[in-house]
N, C-alpha and C positions, 0 to 999 in steps of 0.2 A: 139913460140906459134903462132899459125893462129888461123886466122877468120874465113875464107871463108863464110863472109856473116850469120852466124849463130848466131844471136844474141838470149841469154838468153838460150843455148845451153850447154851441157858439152862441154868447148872446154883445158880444163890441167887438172891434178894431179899433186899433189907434194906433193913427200915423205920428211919431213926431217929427216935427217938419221947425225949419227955420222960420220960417214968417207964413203967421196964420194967417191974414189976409191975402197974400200972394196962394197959398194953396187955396184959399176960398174961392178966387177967383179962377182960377183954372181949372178943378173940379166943377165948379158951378158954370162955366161954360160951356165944358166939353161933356160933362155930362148932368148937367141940370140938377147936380144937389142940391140941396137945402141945407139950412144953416142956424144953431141956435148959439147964442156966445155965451157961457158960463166963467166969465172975466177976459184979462187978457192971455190968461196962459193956457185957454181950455177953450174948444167951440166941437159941437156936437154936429155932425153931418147926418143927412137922409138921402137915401138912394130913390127913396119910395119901398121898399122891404125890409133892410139893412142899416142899420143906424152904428156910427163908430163915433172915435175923436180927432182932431188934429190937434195937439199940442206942441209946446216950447219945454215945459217941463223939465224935459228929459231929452239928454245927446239923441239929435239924428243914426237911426240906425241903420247898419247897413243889413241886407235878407230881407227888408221888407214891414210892414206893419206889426202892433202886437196884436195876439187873436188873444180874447181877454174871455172865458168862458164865466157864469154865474154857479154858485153854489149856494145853501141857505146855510150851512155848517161849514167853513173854513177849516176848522180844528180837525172834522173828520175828511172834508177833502184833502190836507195836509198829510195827513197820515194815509190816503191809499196813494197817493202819488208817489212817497218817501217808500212804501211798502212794496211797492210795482218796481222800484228803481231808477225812479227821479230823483234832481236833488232841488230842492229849493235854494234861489238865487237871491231872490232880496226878501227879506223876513218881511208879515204882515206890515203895514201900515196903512193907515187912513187918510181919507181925503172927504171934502164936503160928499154926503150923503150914502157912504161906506167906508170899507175896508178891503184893501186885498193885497197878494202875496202872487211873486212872481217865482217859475221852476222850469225848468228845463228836462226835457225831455231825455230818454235812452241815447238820441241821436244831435243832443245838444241845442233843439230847438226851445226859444223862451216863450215862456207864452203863462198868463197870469190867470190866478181866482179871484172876483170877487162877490160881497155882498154888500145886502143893504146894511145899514147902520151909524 
């Protein structure tokens, strides 16, 4: 995942998917992703513009990928999303090479912050 300075930006997607090797291969043939493996529960994809994850992590969802936007402040993204009238769904937690907190939207869609750290 990168930043480049894009804060409050779409900067991931992340599929969870039942078997990461099955989704490897069928994204990577139908449309020529790229592929980096960050263990077995995590592999980082490339479109060639667009970089997400496919994970096991976490239940298959149904609606689609998580859109995972970057912030440099957590604490202050939390509070305008809570302030706009979001509500936050799964509190902060970390994982190799940050942190981040998942919230839902006005119209119930989830979709998550995070940073580096």
């Amino acid at each position: 995942m990168t930043t480049d300075n894009r804060p409050y930006k779409i900067d991931n997607i992340e599929f969870n998917v039942h078997d990461i090797e099955r989704s490897k291969a069928f994204y990577g043939a139908v449309f020529g992703w790229t592929f980096t493996d960050y263990g077995p529960a995590y592999t980082e994809f490339s479109d060639g513009r667009l970089s997400g994850g496919f994970t096991t992590g976490e239940p298959v969802r149904a609606g689609g990928p998580l859109i995972i936007l970057y912030a440099d402040d957590l604490a202050l993204a939390r509070q305008a999303i809570t302030r706009a009238g979001g509500s936050i769904c799964r509190p902060e937690f970390s994982f190799p090479g940050g942190s981040r907190f998942h919230f839902t939207d006005l119209d119930g869609y989830e979709l998550a912050v995070w940073t580096h750290g």
